[in-house]
C-alpha positions as CSV (number, residue, x, y, z in Angstrom):
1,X,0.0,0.0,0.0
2,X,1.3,3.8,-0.3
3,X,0.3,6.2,2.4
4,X,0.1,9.5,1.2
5,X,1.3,12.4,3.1
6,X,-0.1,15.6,3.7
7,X,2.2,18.6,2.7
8,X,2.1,20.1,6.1
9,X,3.1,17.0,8.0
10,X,5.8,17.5,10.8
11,X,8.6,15.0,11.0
12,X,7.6,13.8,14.2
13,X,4.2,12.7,12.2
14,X,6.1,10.9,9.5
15,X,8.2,9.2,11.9
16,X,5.1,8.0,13.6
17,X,3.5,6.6,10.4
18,X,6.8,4.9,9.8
19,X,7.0,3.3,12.8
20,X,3.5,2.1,12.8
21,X,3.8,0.8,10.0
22,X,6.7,-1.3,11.0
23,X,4.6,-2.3,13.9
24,X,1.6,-3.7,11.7
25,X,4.8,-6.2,10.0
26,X,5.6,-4.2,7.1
27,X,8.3,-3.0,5.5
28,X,8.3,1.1,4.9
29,X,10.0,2.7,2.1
30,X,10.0,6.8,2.2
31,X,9.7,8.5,-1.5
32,X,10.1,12.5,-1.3
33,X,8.6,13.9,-4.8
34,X,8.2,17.2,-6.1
35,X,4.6,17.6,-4.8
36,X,4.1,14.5,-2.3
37,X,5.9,12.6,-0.2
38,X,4.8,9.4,0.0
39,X,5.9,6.0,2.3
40,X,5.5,2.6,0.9
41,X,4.3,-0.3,3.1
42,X,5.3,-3.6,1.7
43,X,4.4,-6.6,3.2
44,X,1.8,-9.5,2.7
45,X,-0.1,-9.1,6.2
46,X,-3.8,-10.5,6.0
47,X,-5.0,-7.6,8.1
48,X,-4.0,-5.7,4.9
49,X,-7.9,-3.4,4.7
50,X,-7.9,-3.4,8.7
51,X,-4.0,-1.5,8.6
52,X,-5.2,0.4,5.8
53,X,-8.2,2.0,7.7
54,X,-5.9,2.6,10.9
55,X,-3.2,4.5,9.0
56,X,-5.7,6.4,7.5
57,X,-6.3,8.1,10.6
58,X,-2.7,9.0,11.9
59,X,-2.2,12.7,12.1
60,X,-0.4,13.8,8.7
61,X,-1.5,11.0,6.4
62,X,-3.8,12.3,3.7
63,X,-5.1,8.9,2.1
64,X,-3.7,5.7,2.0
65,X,-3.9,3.4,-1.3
66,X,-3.5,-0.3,-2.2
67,X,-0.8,-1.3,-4.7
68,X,-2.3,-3.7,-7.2
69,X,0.6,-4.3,-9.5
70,X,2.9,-7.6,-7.9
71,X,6.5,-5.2,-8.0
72,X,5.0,-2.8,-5.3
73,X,8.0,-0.7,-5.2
74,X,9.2,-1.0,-8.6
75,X,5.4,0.4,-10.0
76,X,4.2,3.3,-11.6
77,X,1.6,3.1,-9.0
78,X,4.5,3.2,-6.1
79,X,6.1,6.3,-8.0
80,X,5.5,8.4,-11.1
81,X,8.3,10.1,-11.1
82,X,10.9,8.4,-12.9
83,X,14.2,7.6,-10.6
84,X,17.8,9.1,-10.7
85,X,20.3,8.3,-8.8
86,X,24.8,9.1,-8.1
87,X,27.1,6.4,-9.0
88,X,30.2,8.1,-8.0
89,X,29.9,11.6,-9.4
90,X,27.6,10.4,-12.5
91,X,24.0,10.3,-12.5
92,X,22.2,7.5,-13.8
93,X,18.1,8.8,-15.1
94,X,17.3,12.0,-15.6
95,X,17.9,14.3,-18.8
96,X,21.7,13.2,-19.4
97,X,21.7,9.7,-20.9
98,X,24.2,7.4,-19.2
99,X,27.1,5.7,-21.2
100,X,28.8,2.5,-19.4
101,X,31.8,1.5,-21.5
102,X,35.1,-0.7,-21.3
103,X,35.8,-4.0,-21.9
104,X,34.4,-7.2,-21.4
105,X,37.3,-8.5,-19.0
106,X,39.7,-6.3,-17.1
107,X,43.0,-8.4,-18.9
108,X,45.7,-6.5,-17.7
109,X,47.3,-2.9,-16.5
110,X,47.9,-1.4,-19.8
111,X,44.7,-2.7,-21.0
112,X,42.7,-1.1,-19.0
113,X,44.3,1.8,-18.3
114,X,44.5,2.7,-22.0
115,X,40.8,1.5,-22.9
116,X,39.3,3.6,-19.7
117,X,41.3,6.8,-20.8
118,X,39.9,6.0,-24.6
119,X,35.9,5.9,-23.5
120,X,36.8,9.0,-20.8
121,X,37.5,10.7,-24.0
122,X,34.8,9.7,-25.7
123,X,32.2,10.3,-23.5
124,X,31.7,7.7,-21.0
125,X,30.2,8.5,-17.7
126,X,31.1,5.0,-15.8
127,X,33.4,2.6,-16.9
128,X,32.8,-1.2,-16.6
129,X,35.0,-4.0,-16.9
130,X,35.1,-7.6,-15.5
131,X,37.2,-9.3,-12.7
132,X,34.5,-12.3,-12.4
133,X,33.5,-13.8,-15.7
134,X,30.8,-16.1,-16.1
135,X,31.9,-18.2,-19.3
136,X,29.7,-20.7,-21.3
137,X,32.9,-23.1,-20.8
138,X,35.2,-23.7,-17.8
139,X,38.2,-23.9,-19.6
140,X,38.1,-20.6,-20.9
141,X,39.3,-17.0,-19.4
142,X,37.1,-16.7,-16.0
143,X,39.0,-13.2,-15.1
144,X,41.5,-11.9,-12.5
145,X,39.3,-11.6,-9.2
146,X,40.6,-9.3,-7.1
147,X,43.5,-8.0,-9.4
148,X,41.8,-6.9,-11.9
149,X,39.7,-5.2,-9.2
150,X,42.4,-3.2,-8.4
151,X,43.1,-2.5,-11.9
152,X,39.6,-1.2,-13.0
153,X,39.5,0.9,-9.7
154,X,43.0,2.3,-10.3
155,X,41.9,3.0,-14.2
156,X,38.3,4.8,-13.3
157,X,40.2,6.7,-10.5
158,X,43.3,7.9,-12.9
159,X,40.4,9.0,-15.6
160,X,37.5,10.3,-13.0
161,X,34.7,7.5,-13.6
162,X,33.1,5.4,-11.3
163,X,33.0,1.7,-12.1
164,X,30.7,-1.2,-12.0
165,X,31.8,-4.6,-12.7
166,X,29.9,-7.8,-12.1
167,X,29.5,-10.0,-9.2
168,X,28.5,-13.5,-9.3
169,X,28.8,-15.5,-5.8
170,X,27.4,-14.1,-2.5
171,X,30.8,-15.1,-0.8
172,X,32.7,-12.2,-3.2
173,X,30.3,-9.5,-2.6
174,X,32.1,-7.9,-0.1
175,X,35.0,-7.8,-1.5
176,X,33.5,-6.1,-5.0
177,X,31.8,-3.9,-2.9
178,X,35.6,-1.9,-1.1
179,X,36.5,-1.3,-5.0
180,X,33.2,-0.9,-7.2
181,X,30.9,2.1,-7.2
182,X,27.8,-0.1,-9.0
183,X,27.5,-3.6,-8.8
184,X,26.6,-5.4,-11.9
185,X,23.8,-9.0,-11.3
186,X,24.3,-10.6,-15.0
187,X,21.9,-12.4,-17.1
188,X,22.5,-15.6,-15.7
189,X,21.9,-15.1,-12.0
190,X,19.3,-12.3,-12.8
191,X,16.6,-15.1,-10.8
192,X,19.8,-15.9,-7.8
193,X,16.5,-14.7,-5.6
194,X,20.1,-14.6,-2.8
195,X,22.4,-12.8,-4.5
196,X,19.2,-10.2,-5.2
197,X,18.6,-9.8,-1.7
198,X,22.3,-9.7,-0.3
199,X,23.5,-7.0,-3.0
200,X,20.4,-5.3,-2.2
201,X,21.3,-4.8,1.5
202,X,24.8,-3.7,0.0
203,X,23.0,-0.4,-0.8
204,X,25.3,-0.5,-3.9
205,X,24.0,0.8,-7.3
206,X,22.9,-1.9,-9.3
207,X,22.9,-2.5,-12.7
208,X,20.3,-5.5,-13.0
209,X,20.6,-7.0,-17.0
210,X,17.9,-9.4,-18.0
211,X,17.6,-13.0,-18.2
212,X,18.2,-14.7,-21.3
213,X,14.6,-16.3,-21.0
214,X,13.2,-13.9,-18.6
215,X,9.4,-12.5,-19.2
216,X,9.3,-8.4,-18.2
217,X,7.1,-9.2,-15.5
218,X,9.6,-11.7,-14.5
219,X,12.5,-9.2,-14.5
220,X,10.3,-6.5,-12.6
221,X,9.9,-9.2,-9.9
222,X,14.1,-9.8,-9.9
223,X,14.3,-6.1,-9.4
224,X,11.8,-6.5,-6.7
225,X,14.0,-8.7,-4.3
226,X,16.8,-5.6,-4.6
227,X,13.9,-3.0,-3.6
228,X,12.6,-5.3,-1.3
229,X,15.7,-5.0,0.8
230,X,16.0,-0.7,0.5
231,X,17.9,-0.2,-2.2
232,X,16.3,1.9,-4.8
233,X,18.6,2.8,-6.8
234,X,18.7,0.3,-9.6
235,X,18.9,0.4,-13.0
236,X,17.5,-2.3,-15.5
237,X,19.5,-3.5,-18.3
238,X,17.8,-4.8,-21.8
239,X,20.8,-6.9,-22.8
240,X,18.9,-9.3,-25.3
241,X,16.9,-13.0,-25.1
242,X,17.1,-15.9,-26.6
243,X,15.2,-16.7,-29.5
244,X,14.7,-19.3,-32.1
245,X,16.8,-16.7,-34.5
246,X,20.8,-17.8,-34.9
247,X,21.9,-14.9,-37.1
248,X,22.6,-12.8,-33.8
249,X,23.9,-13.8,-30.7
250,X,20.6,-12.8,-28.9
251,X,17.6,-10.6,-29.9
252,X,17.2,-7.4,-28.7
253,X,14.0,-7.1,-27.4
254,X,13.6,-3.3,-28.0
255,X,10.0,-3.9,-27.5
256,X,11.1,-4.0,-23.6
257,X,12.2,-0.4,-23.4
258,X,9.1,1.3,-23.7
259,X,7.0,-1.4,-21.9
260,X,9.3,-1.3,-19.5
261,X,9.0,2.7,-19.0
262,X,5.2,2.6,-19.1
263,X,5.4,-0.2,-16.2
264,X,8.6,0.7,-13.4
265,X,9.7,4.0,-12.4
266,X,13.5,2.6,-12.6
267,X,16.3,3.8,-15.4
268,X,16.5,1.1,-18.2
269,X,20.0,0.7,-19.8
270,X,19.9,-0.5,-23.2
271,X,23.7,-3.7,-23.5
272,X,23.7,-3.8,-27.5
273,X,26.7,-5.5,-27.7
274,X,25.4,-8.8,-26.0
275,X,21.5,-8.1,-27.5
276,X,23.5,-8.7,-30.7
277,X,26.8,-10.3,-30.8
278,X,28.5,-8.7,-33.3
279,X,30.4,-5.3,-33.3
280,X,29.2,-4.1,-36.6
281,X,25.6,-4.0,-35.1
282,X,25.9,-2.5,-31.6
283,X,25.7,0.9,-33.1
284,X,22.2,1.1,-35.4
285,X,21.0,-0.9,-32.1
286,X,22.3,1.7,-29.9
287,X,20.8,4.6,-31.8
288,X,17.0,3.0,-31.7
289,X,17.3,2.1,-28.1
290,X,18.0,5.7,-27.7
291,X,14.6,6.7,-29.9
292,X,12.7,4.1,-27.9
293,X,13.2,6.1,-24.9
294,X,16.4,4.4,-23.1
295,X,18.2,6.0,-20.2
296,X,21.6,5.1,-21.3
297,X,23.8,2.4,-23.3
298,X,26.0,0.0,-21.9
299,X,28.9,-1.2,-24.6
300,X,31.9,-2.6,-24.9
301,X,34.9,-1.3,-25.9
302,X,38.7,-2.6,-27.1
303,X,41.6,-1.0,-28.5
304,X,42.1,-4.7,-29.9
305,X,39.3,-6.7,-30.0
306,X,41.2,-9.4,-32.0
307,X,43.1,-10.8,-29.2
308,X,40.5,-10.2,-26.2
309,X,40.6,-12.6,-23.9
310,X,36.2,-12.5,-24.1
311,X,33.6,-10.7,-26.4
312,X,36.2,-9.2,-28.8
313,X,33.6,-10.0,-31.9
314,X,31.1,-7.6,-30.2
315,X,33.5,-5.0,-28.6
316,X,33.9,-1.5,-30.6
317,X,37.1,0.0,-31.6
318,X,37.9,3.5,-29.5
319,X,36.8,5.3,-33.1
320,X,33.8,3.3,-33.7
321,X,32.7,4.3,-30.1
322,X,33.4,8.0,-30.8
323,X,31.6,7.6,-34.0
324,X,28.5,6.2,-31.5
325,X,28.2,8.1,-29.4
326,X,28.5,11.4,-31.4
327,X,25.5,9.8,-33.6
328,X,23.7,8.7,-30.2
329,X,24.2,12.7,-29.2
330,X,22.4,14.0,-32.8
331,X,18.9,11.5,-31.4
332,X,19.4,12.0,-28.1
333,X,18.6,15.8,-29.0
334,X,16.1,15.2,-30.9
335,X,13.6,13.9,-28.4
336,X,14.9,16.1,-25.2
337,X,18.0,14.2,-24.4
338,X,21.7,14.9,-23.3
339,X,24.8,13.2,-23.3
């Protein structure tokens, strides 16, 4: 349920709806908007109508309304305003459209150092890059843990951009969470229901990609669990499903952007180097994500994708991203955006 707040309500008042609302088993969430402030109650309590009534009569509270969608704090009906929120010094939602760029794998010093000073100069805002790879085969380059950590934190810091990098095991969340400033839940552990919840008590940024077979309604729900536990600022990431079709890698559902505007208040990030596969398609995919009403893009960058260690075939070249994102600027423009 939300309970609405008058506009004269004292902070005593709201801290007495808050902690009745704790009392009565549920979780409460406080929203400040431009006109409103609002506190979400979240919880499945069968005395649902009975709590409803009795909040309605606190001192301060204004009305008090059910939530009928299942992501409660995730909804349209939770918020209207769409979210923004700081990773480092970069703001992800908003006016300014968000670019997350690097490479797939953090490979070594000069790598990474010379790739994050190549998309700083581009136009990046956060640069990515990962130290934990999940790979289709074992036998293949799984990344450097905690070195290349160090590496992609000493890289962002060197060029002034925050940087997000994925984590995949519970046990190394702590340890992504002293270097990163966003924490990245892939595709494949988008429905690790604890994962979700523990990097959601982090209070970390997170950039939440979709499943490779997971419905929207699905993925709202994933976001859900990370919500659940008080962290709001999340992003969602379109990064492709899999389809019956073999000529890409995935299929970029770009249906999902605007669906997924229409039903969360939450920034979606458009990955169309995995949503396709191949490098000489990340950029017309890039530019309609943009049109369909994206928040930012999240590529992947290599001065020489040949010999990556992972995802060289969809990684652009340092010009080929300068080319993309000065394009991505021109429709970005065009329908109220910045980068």
């Amino acid at each position: 349920m939300i309970v609405v707040l008058k506009p004269t309500i004292s902070d005593d008042e709201i801290l007495r709806i808050e902690q009745s609302i704790k009392e009565f088993g549920y979780k409460a969430e406080i929203v400040k908007g431009e006109a409103r402030t609002i506190i979400g109650a979240v919880g499945n309590q069968k005395e649902k109508q009975q709590h409803m009534n009795l909040l309605g009569q606190l001192p301060g509270v204004e009305a008090v309304v059910p939530i009928m969608q299942p992501n409660k704090l995730g909804s349209r009906e939770f918020k209207n305003e769409d979210t923004s929120f700081k990773v480092g010094d970069s703001t992800i939602g908003g006016k300014n459209l968000t670019l997350i760029a690097g490479p797939c794998s953090v490979e070594n010093e000069n790598q990474i150092n010379e790739i994050a000073k190549a998309v700083k100069s581009g136009g990046a805002t956060i640069l990515r890059g990962g130290a934990f790879k999940p790979r289709t085969s074992p036998y293949t380059f799984q990344g450097l843990g905690e070195e290349g950590l160090k590496l992609l934190k000493n890289a962002g810091d060197e060029v002034g951009l925050p940087i997000v990098t994925e984590v995949l095991d519970v046990k190394d969340l702590n340890l992504i969470c002293k270097y990163a400033d966003m924490l990245q839940i892939g595709a494949r552990n988008c429905q690790n229901y604890a994962l979700l919840k523990e990097a959601g008590k982090s209070k970390k940024p997170v950039l939440l990609k979709r499943g490779m077979s997971t419905s929207l309604n699905e993925f709202l729900l994933c976001a859900e669990y990370l919500l659940a536990e008080g962290n709001m600022a999340v992003a969602l990431c379109e990064r492709g499903i899999r389809t019956f079709e073999t000529a890409t890698r995935n299929t970029f559902d770009i249906n999902a952007i605007p669906v997924l505007k229409e039903k969360t208040h939450l920034p979606i990030i458009a990955d169309p180097a995995h949503g396709t596969g191949y490098w000489q398609y990340v950029s017309p995919i890039a530019y309609a994500a943009i049109a369909a009403g994206a928040d930012g893009l999240a590529v992947e960058v290599h001065d020489k994708p040949e010999i990556a260690l992972s995802d060289g075939g969809q990684s652009l070249k340092p010009k080929k991203f300068n080319i993309m994102v000065e394009k991505s600027r021109i429709i970005a423009n065009s329908i109220g955006r910045d980068i």
